[in-house]
N, C-alpha and C positions, 0 to 999 in steps of 0.2 A: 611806585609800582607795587603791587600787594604780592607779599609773600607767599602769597597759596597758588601764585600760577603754575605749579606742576604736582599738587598735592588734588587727589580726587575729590571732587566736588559732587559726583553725581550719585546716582543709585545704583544697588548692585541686586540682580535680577535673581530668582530664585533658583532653586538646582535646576567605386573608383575607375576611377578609368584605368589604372595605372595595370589593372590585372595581378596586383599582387595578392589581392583580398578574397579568401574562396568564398566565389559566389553560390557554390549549389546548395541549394534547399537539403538534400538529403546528408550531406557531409555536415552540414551545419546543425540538423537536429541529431545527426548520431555524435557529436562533439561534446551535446548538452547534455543528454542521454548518459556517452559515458564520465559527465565530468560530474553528474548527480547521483550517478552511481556511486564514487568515490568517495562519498560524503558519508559521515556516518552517521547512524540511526538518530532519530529525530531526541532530544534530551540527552543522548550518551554524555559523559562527563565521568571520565576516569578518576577515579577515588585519591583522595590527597595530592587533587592540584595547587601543580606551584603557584606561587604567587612571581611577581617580578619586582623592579626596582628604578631607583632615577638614581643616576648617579652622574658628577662631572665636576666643572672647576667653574669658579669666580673670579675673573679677573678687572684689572684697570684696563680700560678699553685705549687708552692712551696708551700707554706704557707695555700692557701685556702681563704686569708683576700679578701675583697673586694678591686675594684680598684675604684675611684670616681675619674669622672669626665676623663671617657674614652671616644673614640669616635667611636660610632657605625655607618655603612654604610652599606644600601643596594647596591650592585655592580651593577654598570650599571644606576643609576638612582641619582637623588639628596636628597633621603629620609633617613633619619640617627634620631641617638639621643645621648643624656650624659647620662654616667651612674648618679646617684644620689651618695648620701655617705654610702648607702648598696650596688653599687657597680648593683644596678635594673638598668634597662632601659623599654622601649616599644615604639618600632614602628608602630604606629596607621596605620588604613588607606587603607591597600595593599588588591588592588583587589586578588581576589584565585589565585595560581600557585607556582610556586617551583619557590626560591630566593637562593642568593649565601648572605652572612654577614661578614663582615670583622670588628674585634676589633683593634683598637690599644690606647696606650697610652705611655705617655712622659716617657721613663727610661724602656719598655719591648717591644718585638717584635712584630709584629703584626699579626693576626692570623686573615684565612678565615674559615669558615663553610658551605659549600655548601650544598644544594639540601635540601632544608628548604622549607616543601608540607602545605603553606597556603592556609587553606579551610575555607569558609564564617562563620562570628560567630564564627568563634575559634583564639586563640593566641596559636602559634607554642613557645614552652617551647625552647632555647637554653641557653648553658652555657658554654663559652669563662674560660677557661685557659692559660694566659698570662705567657709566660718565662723574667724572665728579663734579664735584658742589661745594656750596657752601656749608659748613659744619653746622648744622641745628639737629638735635637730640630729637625733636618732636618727626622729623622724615624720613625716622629710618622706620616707621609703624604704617608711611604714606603707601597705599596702595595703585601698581602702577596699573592702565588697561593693558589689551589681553593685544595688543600689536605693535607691535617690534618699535624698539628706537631708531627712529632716523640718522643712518652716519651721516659725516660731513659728506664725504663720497658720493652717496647719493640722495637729495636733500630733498628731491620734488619729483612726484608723480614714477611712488616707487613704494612695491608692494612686494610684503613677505610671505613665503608660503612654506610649513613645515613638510617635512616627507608625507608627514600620515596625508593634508590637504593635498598633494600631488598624487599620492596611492591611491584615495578612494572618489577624485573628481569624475563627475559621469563627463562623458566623450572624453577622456582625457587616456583612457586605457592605458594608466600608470607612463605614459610620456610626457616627459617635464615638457617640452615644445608645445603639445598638442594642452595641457593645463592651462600655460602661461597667456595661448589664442585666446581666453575667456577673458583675460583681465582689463580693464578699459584702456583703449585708445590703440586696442592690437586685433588684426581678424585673420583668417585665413583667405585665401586665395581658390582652393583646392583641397578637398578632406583628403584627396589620397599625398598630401602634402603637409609636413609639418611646418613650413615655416613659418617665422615670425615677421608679420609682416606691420609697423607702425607710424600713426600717425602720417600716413600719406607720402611715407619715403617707399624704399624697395627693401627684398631681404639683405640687399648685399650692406644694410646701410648698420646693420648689429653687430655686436661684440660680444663673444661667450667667453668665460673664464673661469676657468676650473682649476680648484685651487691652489689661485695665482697665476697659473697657463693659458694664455690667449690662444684657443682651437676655432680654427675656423667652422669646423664639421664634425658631429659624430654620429651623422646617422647613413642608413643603408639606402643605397636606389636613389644617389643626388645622381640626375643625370645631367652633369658636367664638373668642372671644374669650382676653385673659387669664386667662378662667376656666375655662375648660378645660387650664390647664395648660402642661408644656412639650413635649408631643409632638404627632408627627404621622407620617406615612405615608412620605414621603423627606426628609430633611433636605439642606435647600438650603447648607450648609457644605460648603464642599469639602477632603474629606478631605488634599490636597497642599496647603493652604495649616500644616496643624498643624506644629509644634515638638514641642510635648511636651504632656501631658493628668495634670491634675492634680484626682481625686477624691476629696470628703471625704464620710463618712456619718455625719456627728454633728462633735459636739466643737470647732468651726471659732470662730477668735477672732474679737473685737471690732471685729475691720477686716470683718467681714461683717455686713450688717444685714437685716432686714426677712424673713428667712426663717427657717422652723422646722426644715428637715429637714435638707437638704445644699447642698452649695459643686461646681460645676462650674466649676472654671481651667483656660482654655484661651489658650495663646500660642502663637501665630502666629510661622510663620517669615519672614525677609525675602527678598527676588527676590535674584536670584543678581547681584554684584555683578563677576563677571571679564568674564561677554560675555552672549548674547542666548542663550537657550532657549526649550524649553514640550515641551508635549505635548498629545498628541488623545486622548482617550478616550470608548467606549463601554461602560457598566455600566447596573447598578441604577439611578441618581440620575439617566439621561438621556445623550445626546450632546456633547461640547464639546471643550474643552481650554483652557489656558494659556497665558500668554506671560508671562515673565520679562527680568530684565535691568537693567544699570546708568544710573542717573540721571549725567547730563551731570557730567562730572569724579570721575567715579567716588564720589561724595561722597552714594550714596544708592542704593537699589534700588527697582523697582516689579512688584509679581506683580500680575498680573489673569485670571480666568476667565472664561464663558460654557459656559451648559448648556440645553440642555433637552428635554423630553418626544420622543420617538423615534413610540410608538404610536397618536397622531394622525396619523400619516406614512404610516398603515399601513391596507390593508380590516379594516373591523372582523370579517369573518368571519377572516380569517387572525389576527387577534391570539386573540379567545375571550373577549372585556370586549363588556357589553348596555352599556356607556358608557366613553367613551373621556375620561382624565384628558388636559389638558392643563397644563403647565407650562416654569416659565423662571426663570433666576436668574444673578445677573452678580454677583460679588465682584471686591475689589480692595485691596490695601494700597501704602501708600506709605511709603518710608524716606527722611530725609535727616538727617545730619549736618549740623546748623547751624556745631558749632564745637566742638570738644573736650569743651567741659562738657552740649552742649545735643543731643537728638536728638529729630527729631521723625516719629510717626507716624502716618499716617493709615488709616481703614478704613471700610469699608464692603462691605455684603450686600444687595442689594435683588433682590425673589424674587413672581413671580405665580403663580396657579394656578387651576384652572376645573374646573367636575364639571357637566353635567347630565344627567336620565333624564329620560326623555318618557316617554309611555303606552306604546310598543312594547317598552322595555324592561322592563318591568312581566309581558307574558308570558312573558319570559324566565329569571324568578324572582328578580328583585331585587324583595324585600320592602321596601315603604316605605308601604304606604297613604298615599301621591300620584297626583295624576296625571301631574302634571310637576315638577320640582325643578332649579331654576339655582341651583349657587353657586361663588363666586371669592372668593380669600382677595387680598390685598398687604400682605406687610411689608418694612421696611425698615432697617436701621438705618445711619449714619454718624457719626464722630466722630474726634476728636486725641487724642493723646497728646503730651505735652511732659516730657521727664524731663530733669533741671538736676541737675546733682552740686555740692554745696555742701560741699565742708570733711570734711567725718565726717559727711555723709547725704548725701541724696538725696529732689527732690521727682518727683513723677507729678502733671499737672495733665489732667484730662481733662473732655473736653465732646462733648458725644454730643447726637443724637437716635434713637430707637428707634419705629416705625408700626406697628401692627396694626388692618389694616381689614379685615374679615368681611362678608359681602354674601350674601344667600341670599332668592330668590322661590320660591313655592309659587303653581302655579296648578290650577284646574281644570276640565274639559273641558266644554262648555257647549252646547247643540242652537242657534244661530240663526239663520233663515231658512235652513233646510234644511240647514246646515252645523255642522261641530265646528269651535268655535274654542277657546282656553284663553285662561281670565279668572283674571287676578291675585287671589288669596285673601290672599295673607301676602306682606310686605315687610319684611324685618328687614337694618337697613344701621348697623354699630356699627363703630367706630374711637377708638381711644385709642391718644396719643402721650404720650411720656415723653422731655420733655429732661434731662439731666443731665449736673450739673458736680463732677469730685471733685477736691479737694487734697490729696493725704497727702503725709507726711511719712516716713522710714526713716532712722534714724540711729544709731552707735554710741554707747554711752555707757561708761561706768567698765570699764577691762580689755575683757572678752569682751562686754558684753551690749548690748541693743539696744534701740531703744524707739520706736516708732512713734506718730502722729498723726492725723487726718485728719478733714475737714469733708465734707459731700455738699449739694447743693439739688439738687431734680428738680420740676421744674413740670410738672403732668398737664394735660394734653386728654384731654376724654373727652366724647363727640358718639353718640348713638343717636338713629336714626327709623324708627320701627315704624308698619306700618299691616296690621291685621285688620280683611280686607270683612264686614259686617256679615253677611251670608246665611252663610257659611262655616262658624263656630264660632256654638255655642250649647252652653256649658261646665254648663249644668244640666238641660239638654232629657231627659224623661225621668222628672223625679219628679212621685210619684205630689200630689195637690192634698192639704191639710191642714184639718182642723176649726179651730175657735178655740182647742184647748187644743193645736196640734202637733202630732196624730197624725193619722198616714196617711188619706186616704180615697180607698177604693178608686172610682174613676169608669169604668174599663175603658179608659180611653185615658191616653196621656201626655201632662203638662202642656207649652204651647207656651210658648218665650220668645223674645222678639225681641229682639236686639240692632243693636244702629247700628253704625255704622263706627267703629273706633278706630284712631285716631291719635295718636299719641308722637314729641316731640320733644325732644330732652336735648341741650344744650350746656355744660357746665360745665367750670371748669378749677380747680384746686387744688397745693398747694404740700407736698411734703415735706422735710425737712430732716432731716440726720444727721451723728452727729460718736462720736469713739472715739479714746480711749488708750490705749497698753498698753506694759506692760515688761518685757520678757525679762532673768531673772537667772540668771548662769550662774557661781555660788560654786566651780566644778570642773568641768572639760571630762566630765566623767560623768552630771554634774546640770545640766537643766535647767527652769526657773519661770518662767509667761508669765500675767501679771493683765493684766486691760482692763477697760474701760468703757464700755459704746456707749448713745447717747441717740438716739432716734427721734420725730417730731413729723410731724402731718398735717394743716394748716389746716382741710380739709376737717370732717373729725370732731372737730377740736377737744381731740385727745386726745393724749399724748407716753407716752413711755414709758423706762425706763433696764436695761440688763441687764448684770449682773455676768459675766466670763470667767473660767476660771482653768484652765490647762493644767500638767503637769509630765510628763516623762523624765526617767527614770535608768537608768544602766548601771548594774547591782548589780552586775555581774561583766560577765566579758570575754562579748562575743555574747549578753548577756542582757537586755532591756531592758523596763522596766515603765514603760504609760504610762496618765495619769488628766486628763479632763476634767471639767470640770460647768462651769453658766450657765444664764441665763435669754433665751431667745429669745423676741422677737415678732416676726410679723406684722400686718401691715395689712390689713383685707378689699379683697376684689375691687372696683373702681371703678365694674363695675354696681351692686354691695348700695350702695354710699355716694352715687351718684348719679344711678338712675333714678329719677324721680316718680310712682311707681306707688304707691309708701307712704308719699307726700308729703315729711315730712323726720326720719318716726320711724326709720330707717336711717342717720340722719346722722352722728348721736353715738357708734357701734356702738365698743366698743373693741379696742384691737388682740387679736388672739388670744393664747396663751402657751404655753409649752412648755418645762420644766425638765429639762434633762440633766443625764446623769451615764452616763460612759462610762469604762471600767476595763481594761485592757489587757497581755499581756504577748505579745514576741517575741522569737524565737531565731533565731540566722541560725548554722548547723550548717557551712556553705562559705560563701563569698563568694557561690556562686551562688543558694544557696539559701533559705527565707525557711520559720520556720513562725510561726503568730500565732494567742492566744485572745483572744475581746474580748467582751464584757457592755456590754449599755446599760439603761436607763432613761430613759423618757420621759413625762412627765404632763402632761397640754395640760388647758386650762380656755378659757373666755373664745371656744369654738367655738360658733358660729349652728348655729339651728334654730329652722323656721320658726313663724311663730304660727300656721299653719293647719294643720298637725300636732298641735303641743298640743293646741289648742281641738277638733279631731275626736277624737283619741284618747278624751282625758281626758274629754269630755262626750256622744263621740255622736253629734255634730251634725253628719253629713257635708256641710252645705249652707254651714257657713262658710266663707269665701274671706278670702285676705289674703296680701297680698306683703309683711309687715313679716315682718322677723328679730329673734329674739333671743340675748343673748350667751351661753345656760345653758347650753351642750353640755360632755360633757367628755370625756376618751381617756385609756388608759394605755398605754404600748407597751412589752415590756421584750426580751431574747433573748442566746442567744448566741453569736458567730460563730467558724470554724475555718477559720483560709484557708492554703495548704501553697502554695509557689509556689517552681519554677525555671525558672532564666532561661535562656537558651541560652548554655551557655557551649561546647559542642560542636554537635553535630547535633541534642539531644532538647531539650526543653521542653514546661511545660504546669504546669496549676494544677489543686486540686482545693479548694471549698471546703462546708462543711454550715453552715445557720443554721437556727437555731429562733427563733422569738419568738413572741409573741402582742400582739393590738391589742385592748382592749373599750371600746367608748364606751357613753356614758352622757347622758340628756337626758329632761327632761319629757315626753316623748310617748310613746319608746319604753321607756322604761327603761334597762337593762343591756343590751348585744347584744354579736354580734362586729361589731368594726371592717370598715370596707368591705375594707379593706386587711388582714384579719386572715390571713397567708398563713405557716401554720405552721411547714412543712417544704422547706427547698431546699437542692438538693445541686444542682450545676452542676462538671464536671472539661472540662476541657483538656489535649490531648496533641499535638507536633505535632513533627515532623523533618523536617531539612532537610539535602540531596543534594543530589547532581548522577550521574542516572546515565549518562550521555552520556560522560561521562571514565571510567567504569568499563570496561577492556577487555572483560569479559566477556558485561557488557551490547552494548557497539559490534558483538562478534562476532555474538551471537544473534540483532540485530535486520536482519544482511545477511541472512540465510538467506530462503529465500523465502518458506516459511510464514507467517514472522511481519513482510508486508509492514505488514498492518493495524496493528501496532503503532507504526508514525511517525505515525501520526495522532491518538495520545493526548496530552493534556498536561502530558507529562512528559520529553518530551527537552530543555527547556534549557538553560543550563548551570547556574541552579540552580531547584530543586523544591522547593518546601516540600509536605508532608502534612499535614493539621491535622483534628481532629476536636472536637466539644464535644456532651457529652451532657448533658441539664437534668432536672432533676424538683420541680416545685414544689405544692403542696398545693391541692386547690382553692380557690376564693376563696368568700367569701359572697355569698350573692344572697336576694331577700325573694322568698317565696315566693307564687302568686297560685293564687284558684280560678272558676272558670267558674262563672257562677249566669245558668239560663235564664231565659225572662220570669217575673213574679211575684213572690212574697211571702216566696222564703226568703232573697234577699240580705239581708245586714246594712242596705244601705245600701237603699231603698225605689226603685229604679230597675225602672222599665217595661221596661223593653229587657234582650236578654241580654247580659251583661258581667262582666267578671275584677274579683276583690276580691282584693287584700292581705292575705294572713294574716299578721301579725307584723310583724317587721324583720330580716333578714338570717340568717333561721332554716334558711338550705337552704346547700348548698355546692355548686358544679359538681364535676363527676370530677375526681381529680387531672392535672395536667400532665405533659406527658413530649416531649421531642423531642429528635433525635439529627439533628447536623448532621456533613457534610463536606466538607472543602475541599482544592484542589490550589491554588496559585500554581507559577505556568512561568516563570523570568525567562529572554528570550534577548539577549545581548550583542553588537552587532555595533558594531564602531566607534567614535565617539561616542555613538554611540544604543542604545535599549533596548527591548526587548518585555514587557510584560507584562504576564501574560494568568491568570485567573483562569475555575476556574467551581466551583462550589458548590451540593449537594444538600441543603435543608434540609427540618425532617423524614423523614428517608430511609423512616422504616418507617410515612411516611403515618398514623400515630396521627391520631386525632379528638381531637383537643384543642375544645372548648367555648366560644366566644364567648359566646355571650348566650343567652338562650332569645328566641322573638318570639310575641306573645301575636295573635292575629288572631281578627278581631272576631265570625269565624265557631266560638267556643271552639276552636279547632285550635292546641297552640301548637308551634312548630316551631321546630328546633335551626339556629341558625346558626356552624357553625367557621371556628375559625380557619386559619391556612395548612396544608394537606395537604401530599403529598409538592409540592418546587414547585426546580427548578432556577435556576439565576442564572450567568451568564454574564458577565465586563468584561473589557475588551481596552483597552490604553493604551502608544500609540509614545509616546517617549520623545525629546529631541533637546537 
């Protein structure tokens, strides 16, 4: 096998429906108005600006130890440094911009980290993980490309994205979730919706971890529980806290548990540890800013934020919202250096949020048939990190708690004594907490290879009280009375039923526990073999489960590399299926779900900068619910049975395969171009064969974006003195540097089940008095295809220490009617609700 399979071989290229969203036309230009305002004169550049820095640590990516006396370079330029013997560096000096970093050292690989956003007065925090190798003198000069090393962790169809690529993606309005929709084999569902929805599973089917803390949720406006998944309307994550963003779509090892679909690793950077900073910002996410800075003896950092909701601030006629969102959310991390070997981190997100429509917003065309609706979300989460360098590893002890409380009244308008009052109808208040404790393990073992460990416990709270006032619902009002033998008889009125008040109360708590091995074998720095084991258990259900990993890379040749996963993933159901009392305790025992991968991969990297990838998966899930009151009506007819039991007979196949093309900025241009096909069909007792909910065929998503400055171009400087073109300082784009970004998407419709209007009388399927919508089928109809074209300007200006920058973004520009939902109203009329039209966004953020 030839010794150059990881030394570069190539060339190196030259230098809503949701109502959260204001819609009015006039708030929206007076937003731009005063956010262009704010900006300063077109060429300003305050005298003896600072320049900024790179600075951070090299380490054994096994181990953790430091590496001294490694050698640091900026690409493209002659400015570098040595690490010291804590394995520190800093590169002084570097006027502002986004830089590419390359580590290497004698006896491990050499690794680049691109798109490193040096802003004046600040040191850009990085941190180099080094694989080692075989010792040749000639590889420590080998130049690595510009994207990320593959961990064992996540080995296939898994992509890295720096802070600065998350800040400045168009439609991505600095939200990692809404970024990460672009990447292949992931779409949305819904613009006014963040989730991640992949490869023909559901949201519920993802994993977020932040670092080291399994959070189910961090954004505002999830309207429900864990079971609704991981998205929401603004994500309460604040974008300047990220490092770096690590996602996988399939393939993900042993050290991840309890989900089917993908791995979302996210690490957090630390506060600036020379002196005090922050910033203010207004955006998308709300109003705030930051404060940074060094813990007492310099021996630790602390970042902490505050944000929130701006348009409560505001007359609701100047915004253009029949209900005005409110929200709020305060994060914070804490670093200290215990002692050489020990560093400890702390974190925490805690995040509220509120919605209500009364009756007057009701004329305004928010469809809900309510008459009134309050609802407010809180989650939470906090927790440690403890990492101990031990010898040849390295442990992570972490302890966490994670909150999600959902809260929502339904009232309705009532005549008494001469007056409207509203009387409580529906009370639904659920909250589940999740503590958790994980140990793992990282260690080198024989030569090159690695082998990790780790235990989990996570104790559930999970607390629901529900109250439906008896007058309110009557879930059978309608059918017609029956003979002795079951069939209809026609009486000319609808039968009456009364029901009583119900009340639900759920307090339950339960234990899960998890463990995993796995060994990375690396016979030749070309090949490498990663097996694991991971065992899962839920006292609750009474049910465990074990699932095989197995990963492999190979350089076959120089810049060629073929990569293959398979294993067996479970899931756990949702904590309402396993512990509301609705269906007594036949939910209890339900078992975990399943889902068999097998994912197949090849990549070529043509330059350093540049990346092309095919990739194929396979997915077959079993062991998925569906309810018994589907069966039982399907299969017999009987539209009058009722039942909240689940059963485990559902099944899914998901298979596709993806094309992702991608360059980095190694000059002025970048951008990515990817196409996925797949298909999803599930299958189960009721309905049969169908297309998966998620069955979303076709998706082509491209990225283009260059970056300037034309403020130093004389020719521009000349033309914008002239008088004509005074208007032209008020755009944003005089800077000193511009980026232009565009992203265009096109995704397949999705499936939806189809419904038909049947007036009063005898031709419904189902014997109902009343006119009402029936169900034809299962998922037999598809919305129009998707399509949206987004663009973006960022304006950075430089003065001093400090910085400006200011963004603003037209998404869907050619206002396409992309399709949310159909809404079925009770009058047979059903009407189209879309998703975001054309719709502008605006963020401004000093810098200090």
């Amino acid at each position: 096998m030839s010794r150059e399979c990881h030394r570069w071989s190539g060339s190196v290229p030259g230098r809503g429906r949701t109502g959260f969203i204001p819609h009015s036309p006039a708030f929206m230009f007076g937003l731009l108005v005063l956010s262009l305002l704010l900006l300063p004169p077109a060429g300003f550049s305050a005298p003896g600006r600072a320049v900024g820095s790179i600075r951070g640590v090299v380490l054994d990516r096994a181990t953790r130890r430091p590496i001294a006396a490694a050698n640091v370079v900026v690409v493209g330029s002659k400015r570098g440094a040595a690490t010291d013997i804590d394995g520190a560096f800093m590169v002084p000096g570097l006027p502002p911009g986004t830089y590419h970093v390359t580590a290497s050292a004698l006896g491990y690989e050499t690794q680049t980290i691109s798109e490193l956003a040096v802003m004046p007065g600040r040191a850009r925090e990085v941190e180099f993980l080094l694989r080692p190798t075989v010792i040749q003198a000639e590889e420590v000069i080998a130049r690595a490309p510009l994207f990320a090393t593959v961990s064992p962790d996540l080995p296939t169809s898994s992509r890295s994205l720096s802070y600065e690529e998350v800040r400045r993606a168009p439609g991505g309005i600095e939200d990692v979730q809404r970024t990460v929709q672009a990447l292949p084999g992931v779409v949305n569902q819904d613009d006014s919706n963040n989730e991640i929805v992949v490869r023909g599973g559901s949201p519920l089917e993802n994993l977020t971890v932040i670092d080291g803390i399994e959070v189910d949720n961090t954004n505002h406006f999830t309207f429900g529980g864990e079971s609704e998944g991981n998205g929401g309307s603004i994500n309460a994550l604040n974008t300047e806290f990220l490092r770096d963003v690590t996602f996988a779509s399939g393939g993900f090892s042993a050290r991840y548990g309890d989900r089917l679909s993908s791995v979302l690793d996210l690490n957090l950077r630390e506060g600036r540890r020379d002196r005090f900073g922050g910033a203010v910002d207004f955006g998308m996410a709300g109003m705030g800013g930051y404060l940074e800075g060094p813990m007492p003896g310099r021996q630790g950092s602390y970042l902490a934020s505050v944000r929130k909701s701006y348009l409560d601030l505001l007359p609701k006629s100047a915004v253009g919202l029949t209900a005005i969102p409110h929200y709020w959310n305060t994060q914070g991390k804490l670093t200290w250096d215990l002692n050489a070997t020990q560093l400890l981190t702390l974190n925490g997100l805690y995040s509220e949020d509120s919605h209500s429509i009364k009756p007057e917003d009701e004329k305004e065309g928010f469809s809900t048939g309510l008459d009134a609706l309050e609802f407010n979300t809180t989650r939470y989460f906090y927790g440690a990190r403890l990492r101990s360098l031990w010898g040849k590893g390295y442990t992570d002890l972490v302890a966490a708690r994670v909150l999600g409380r959902v809260h929502w009244n339904i009232y309705e308008t009532v005549e008494e004594n001469g007056r409207r009052v509203e009387r409580l109808t529906v009370e639904n208040d659920r909250t589940e907490i999740t503590d958790q404790v994980h140990l793992f393990w990282t260690g080198q073992a024989a030569g090159s290879d690695e082998w990790s460990a780790g235990v989990s416990l996570k104790p559930i709270t999970y607390e629901h009280r529900l109250f439906v006032d008896g007058d309110s619902i009557a879930f059978d009002d309608g059918y017609l009375d029956r003979d002795e033998f079951g069939q209809p008889l026609y009486d000319g009125q609808p039968d009456t039923f009364r029901f009583e008040d119900r009340r639900e109360e759920v307090s339950r708590k339960g234990l899960k526990y998890a463990g995993f091995i796995q060994y990375t074998w690396r016979p030749s720095r070309c090949l490498s073999v990663t097996a694991g084991l991971r065992y899962d258990g839920f006292d609750t259900s009474g049910r465990d489960a074990i699932g095989p990993r197995f990963s492999l890379q190979w350089e076959f040749r120089p810049n060629w590399t073929i990569k293959l996963a398979t294993g067996t993933y479970y899931q756990s159901q949702n904590y309402s299926v396993y512990m509301d009392e609705t269906a007594g305790s036949a939910n209890r025992h339900l078992p975990y779900s399943r889902a068999n991968q097998v994912v197949a991969g090849l990549s070529f990297l043509p330059r350093l900068s540049t990346m092309l990838s095919l990739e194929g998966y396979f997915k077959k899930y079993d062991h998925l619910l569906v309810r018994e009151e589907d069966i039982v009506r399907e299969t017999t007819g009987d539209r009058t049975f009722d039942s909240d039991v689940f059963l485990a007979e559902g099944k899914k196949e998901a298979w596709g395969i993806e094309f992702f093309a991608q360059q980095k900025m190694m000059t002025n241009w970048y951008g990515t171009f990817s196409y996925s096909f797949g298909e999803a069909r599930a299958s189960d007792p009721a309905f049969g064969t169908y297309p998966a909910t998620y069955d979303l065929r076709h998706v082509i998503t491209t990225t283009l974006g260059y970056k300037t400055s034309f403020i130093t171009n004389s020719t521009y400087r000349n033309l914008i003195r002239k008088p004509w073109f005074f208007w032209v300082y008020a755009l944003p784009i005089n800077g000193d540097a511009v980026t232009l970004s565009t992203r265009y998407r096109y995704i397949t419709g999705r499936p939806y089940t189809r419904k038909v209007w049947y007036a009063e009388g005898w031709d419904s399927p189902e014997p109902i008095f009343e006119g009402h919508w029936e169900e034809q089928g299962h998922n037999n109809g598809r919305y129009p295809d998707y399509r949206r074209w987004d663009l973006r300007i960022d304006d950075k200006h430089y003065f001093g220490e400090s910085a400006l920058v200011y963004y603003v973004e037209a998404q869907n520009l050619l206002d396409h009617g992309n399709i949310a939902q159909y809404y079925y109203g009770d009058d047979g009329e059903r009407k189209t609700i879309f998703q975001f039209r054309r719709l502008f966004v605006v963020g401004i953020r000093y810098e200090f």
